[in-house]
N, C-alpha and C positions, 0 to 999 in steps of 0.2 A: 294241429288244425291249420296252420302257418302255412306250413311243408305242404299237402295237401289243397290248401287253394292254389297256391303256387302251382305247382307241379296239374292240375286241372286247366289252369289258365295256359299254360305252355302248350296245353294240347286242343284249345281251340285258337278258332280264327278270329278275324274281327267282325267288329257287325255286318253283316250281309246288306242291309240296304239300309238306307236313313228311313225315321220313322216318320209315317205323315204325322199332321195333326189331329189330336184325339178330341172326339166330340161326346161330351158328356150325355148329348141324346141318343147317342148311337148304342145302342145295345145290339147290333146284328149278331154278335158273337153268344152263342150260349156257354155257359160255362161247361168247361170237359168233364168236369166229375160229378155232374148234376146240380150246383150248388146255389144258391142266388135263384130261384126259381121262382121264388114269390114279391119280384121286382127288383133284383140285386142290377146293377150290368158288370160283367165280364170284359173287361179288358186285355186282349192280347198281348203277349212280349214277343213274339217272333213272326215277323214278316209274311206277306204272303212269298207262296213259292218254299216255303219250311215248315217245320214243323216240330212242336217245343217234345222236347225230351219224357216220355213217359206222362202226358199231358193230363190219360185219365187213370193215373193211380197214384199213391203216395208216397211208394219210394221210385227209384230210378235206376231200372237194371241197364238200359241204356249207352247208361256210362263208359267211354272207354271202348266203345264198338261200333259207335260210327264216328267221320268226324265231325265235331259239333264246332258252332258257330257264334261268338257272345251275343246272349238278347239283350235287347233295349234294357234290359236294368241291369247289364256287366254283370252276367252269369251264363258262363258255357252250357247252353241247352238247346241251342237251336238245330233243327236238323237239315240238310236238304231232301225238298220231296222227293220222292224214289220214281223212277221211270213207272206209267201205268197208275201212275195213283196223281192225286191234285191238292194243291194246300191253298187254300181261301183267304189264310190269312187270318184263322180264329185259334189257333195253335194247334191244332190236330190236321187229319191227310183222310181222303176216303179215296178211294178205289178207284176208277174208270167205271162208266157200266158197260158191259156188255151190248156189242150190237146188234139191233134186230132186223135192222135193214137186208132184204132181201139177197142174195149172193155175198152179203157182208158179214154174215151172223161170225159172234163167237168174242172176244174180248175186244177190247180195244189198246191202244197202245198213247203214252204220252210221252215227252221228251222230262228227264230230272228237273226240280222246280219249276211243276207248270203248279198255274197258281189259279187255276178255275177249268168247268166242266167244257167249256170250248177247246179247251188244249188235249183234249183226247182224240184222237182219232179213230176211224173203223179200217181196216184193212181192205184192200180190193179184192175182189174175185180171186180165188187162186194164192192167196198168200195167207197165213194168217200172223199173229201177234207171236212175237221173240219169247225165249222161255222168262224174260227180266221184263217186255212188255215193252222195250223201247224204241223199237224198231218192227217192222213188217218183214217176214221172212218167208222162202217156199214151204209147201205144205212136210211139217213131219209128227205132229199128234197122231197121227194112224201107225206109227210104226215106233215110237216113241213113247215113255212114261211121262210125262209131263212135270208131274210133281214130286215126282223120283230124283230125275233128270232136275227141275230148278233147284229142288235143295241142295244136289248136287253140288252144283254152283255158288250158290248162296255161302257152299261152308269152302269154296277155294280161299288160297291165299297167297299175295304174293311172294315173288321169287326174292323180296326186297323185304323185310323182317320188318325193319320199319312204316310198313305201309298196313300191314296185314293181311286184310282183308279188301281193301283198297285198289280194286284192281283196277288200271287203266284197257282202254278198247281191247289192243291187243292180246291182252294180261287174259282180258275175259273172254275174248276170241279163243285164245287157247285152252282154258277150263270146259268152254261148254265143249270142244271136241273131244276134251280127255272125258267127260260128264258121258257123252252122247257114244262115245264106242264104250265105256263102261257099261250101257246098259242093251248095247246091241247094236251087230252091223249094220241092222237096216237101216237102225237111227242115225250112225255113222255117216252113212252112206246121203240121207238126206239133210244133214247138217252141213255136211262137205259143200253140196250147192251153194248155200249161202255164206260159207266161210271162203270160196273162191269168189263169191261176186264181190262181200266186202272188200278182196284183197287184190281187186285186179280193174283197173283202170280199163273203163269204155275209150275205144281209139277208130279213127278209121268212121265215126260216124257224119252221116248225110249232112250237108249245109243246114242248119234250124233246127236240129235235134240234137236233143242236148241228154244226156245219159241217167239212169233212172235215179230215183232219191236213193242215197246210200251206196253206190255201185262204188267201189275203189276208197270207202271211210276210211278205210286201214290200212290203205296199198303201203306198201314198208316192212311192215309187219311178220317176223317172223316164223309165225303158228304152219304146222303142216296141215292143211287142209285135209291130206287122208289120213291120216294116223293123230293118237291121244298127244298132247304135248305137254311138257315138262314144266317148263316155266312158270305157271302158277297149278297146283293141285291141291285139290280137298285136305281141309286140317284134319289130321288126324284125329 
């Protein structure tokens, strides 16, 4: 058991953010697994912006697959919220909703550790939400599997054994291209768009314009914008 916390503790990080002060009237948090319902309150271990390890069930598949971060009571469980989704700070994560706003329909998108419903955004006209949700990209759902194409991705890994699944911008820039000619040129073809805007530096522009959100994130970056790339691909 010795062995075992050790080697758990080696694979997270330290606490993520100090913890405020806890108010014993405060019950905003309901508890994750139902529990305290008839006037208990629920106290969180991990921060807003994360999100505790398998929060509503009893064991913790969890483990070991992403990387976790010590909660306020020094036990690796803490997670960071995932792009597209929101952590409040009651130890679980919900989703973005969906936007309904006229020329904007369709998901929304938020940056990893947003920590409430403001941190989403809706996409503008003409673009919609990344296959991860973290970013706004040109239209390719119409030509594209969507959730074919994210599991895709979901199950790459890095080129770097020790990381895993861990993949940095780049890392991910090149999954979703090898993901996206995986399931068809056209998808190909529309991912390439946004895999050349990430990767190419706006120049050349007018006095007080300034270049679009995201244009050049990853200028550097290795990935072939027209063909699958190597460097990080689907676990077998």
């Amino acid at each position: 058991r010795a062995l075992c916390a050790a080697l758990l503790l080696s694979m997270a990080a330290g606490v993520p953010e100090m913890r405020q002060a806890v108010s014993v009237s405060d019950c905003s948090c309901p508890d994750p697994k139902g529990a305290n319902t008839t006037g208990g309150c629920y106290q969180p271990v991990c921060p807003p912006g994360y999100f505790k390890c398998c929060a509503t069930c009893k064991e913790a598949p969890c483990y070991g697959t992403d990387e976790m971060f010590l909660s306020w009571r020094g036990i690796p469980e803490c997670i960071e919220c995932k792009p597209g989704d929101y952590c409040e700070g009651c130890d679980t994560y919900r989703s973005c909703p969906d936007s309904s706003q006229p020329n904007r329909e369709g998901p929304r998108i938020s940056a990893a550790k947003s920590a409430g419903l403001g941190d989403c955004e809706s996409c503008p006209s003409g673009l919609e939400a990344s296959f991860d949700r973290s970013a706004c990209m040109m239209k390719y759902s119409d030509v594209c599997n969507v959730g074919v194409v994210a599991r895709c991705i979901r199950n790459c890994k890095s080129a770097d054994p020790t990381k895993g699944k861990r993949l940095d911008a780049c890392e991910r820039m090149k999954c979703t291209m090898y993901c996206a000619a995986r399931w068809s040129d056209p998808c190909r073809a529309a991912v390439t768009e946004f895999c050349v805007f990430s990767t190419t530096l706006a120049t050349n522009l007018p006095e007080g314009i300034e270049a679009e959100e995201g244009q050049g994130a990853i200028v550097g970056c290795d990935v072939d914008c027209n063909a699958a790339g190597r460097a990080a691909a689907p676990a077998a």
